[in-house]
C-alpha positions as CSV (number, residue, x, y, z in Angstrom):
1,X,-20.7,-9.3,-70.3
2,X,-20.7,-5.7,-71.6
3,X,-19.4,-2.5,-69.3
4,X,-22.7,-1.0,-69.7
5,X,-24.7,-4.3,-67.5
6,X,-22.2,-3.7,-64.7
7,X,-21.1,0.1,-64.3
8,X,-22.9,2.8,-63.9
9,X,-23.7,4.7,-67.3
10,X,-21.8,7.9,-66.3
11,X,-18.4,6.0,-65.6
12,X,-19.3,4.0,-68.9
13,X,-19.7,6.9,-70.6
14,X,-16.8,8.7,-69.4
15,X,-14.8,5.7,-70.0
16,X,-15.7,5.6,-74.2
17,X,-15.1,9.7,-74.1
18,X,-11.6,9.1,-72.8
19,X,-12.2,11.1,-69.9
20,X,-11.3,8.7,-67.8
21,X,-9.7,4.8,-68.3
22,X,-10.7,2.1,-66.3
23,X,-8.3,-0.4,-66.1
24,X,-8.6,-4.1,-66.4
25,X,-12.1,-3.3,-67.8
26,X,-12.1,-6.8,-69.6
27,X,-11.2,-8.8,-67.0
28,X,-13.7,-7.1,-64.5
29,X,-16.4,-9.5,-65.5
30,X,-14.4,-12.4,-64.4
31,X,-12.7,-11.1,-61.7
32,X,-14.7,-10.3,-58.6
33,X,-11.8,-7.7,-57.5
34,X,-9.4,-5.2,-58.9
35,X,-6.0,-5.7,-60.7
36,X,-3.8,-2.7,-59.0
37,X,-4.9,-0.5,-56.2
38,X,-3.6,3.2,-55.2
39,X,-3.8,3.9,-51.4
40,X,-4.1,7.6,-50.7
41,X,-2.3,6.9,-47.3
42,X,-1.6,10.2,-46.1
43,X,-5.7,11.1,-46.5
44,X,-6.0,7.9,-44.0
45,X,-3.8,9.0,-41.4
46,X,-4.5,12.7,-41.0
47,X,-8.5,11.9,-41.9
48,X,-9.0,8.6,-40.0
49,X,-10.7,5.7,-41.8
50,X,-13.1,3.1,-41.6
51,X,-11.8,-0.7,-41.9
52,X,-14.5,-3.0,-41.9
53,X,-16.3,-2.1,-38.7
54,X,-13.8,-0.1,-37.1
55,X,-13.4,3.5,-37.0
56,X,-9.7,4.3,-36.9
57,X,-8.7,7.5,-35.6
58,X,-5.8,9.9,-37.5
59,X,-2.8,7.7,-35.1
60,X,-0.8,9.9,-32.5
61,X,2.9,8.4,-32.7
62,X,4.9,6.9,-35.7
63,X,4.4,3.3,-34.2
64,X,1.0,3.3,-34.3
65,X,1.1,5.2,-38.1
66,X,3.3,2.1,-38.9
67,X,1.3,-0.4,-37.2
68,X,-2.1,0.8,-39.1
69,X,0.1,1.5,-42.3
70,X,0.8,-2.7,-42.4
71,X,-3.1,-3.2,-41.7
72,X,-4.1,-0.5,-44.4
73,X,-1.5,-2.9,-46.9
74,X,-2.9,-6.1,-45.6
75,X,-6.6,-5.6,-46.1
76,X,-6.2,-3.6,-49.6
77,X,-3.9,-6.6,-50.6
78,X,-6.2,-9.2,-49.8
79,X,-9.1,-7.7,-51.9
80,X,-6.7,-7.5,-55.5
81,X,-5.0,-9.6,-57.4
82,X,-2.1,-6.8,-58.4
83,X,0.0,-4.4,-57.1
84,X,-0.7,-1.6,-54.0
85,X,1.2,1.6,-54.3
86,X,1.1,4.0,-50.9
């Protein structure tokens, strides 16, 4: 399976330019999920997010910002088969 039957043509294209690189591109076809996964979580908690069904508001004390941090790690984790960086 070629990059070009599963990616859109503009990422595809901008992958062979150079212009970007997306990794693990020869094990995508095999894998139904990604290899390493970067969590913008300061975006999450001053923007709010939504997980699955659930809108989740920016949280309004550190214990809940810790709380949503571990959920935010638990659900990105279950979904690759590498390393999370927050």
């Amino acid at each position: 399976m070629h990059a070009s039957t599963l990616l859109p043509r503009d990422v595809v294209q901008a992958h062979e330019r150079g212009d970007i690189h997306y990794h693990d591109l020869d094990y995508s076809p095999f894998f139904p999920m990604f290899n390493c996964m970067l969590i913008d979580l300061k975006g999450m908690l001053t923007q709010g997010f939504k997980m699955g069904n659930a809108e989740i508001e920016p949280p309004k004390s550190i214990s809940t910002a810790t709380a949503v941090t571990a959920q935010i790690i638990a659900q990105v984790a279950s979904h690759i088969y590498g390393g999370t960086t927050i």
